[in-house]
C-alpha positions as CSV (number, residue, x, y, z in Angstrom):
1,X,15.4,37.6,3.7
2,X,16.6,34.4,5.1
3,X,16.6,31.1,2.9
4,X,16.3,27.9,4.4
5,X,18.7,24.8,2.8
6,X,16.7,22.8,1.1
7,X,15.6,19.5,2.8
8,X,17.0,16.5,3.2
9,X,16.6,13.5,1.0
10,X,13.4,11.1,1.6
11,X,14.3,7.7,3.3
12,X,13.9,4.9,0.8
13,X,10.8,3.3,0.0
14,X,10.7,-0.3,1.7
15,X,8.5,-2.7,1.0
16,X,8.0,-6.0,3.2
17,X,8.8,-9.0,1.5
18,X,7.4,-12.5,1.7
19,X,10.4,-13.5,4.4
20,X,9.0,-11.0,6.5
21,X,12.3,-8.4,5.8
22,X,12.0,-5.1,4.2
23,X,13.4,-5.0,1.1
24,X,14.9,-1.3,0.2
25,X,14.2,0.2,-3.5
26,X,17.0,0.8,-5.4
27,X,18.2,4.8,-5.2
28,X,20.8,4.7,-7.7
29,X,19.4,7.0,-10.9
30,X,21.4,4.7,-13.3
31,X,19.8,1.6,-12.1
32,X,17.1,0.3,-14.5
33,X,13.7,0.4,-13.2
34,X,11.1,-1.9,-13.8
35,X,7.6,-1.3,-14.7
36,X,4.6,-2.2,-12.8
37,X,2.4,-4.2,-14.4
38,X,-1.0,-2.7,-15.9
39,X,-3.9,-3.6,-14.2
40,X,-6.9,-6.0,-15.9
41,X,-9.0,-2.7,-15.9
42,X,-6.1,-0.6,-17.6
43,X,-5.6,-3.3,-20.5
44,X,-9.5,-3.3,-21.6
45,X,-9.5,0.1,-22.2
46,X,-9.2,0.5,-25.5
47,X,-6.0,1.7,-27.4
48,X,-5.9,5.6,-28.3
49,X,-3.0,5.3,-30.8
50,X,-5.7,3.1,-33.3
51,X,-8.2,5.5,-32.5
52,X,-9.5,8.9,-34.3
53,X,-9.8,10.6,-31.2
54,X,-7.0,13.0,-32.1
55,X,-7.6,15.8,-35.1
56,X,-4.0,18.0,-35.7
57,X,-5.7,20.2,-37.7
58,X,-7.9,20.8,-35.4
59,X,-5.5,21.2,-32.6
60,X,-3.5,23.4,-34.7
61,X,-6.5,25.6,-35.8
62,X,-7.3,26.4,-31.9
63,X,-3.9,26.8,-30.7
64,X,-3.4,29.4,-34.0
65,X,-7.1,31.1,-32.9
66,X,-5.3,31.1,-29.1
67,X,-2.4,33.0,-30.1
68,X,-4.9,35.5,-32.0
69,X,-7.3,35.7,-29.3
70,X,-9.6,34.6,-31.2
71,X,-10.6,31.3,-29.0
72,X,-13.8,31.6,-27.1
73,X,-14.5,29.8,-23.6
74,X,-18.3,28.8,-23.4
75,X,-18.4,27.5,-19.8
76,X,-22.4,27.1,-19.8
77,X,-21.7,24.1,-22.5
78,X,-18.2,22.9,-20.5
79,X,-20.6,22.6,-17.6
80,X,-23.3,20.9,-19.3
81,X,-20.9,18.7,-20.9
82,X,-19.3,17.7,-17.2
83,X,-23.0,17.3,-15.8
84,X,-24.1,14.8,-18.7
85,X,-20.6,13.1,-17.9
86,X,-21.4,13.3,-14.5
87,X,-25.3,11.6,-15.0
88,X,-23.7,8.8,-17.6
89,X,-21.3,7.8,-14.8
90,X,-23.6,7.4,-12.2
91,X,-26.2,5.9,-14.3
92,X,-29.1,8.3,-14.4
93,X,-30.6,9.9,-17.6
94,X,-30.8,13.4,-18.3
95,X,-33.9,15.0,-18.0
């Protein structure tokens, strides 16, 4: 069985700057890289670490129910759940 060597490294990304040059991203690991900003969208959703969307008992009750094999899929209510998602996104009503 014949392995191939792995490929080379991507080019650097560029990205055309307001002189009209390309300006190269830096490749070194250790340099420190800055985040891009969030967009307006991305900052009105609202913040999940104030909310009560996460349950640990709840989590840890299905992962222990998991290991026992205890944990039952439904996929006729995943489905209906994805449709009604599906209907609220797009605006119609369910029927």
């Amino acid at each position: 069985m014949k392995i191939d060597p792995p490929a080379p490294p991507a080019a650097p990304f560029t990205r055309p700057t307001k002189g009209g040059s390309a300006a190269t991203a830096p490749t070194d690991a250790a340099s420190p890289q800055k985040e891009a900003p969030a967009s307006g969208q991305v900052r009105l959703l609202p913040s999940v670490s104030g909310g009560n969307d996460f349950d640990a008992a709840r989590v840890a009750a299905i992962r222990e129910d998991i290991r026992a094999g205890r944990y039952q899929v439904n996929p006729e209510r995943i489905a209906d759940g994805l449709i009604d998602s599906v209907r609220d996104l797009l605006g119609g009503k369910k029927s």
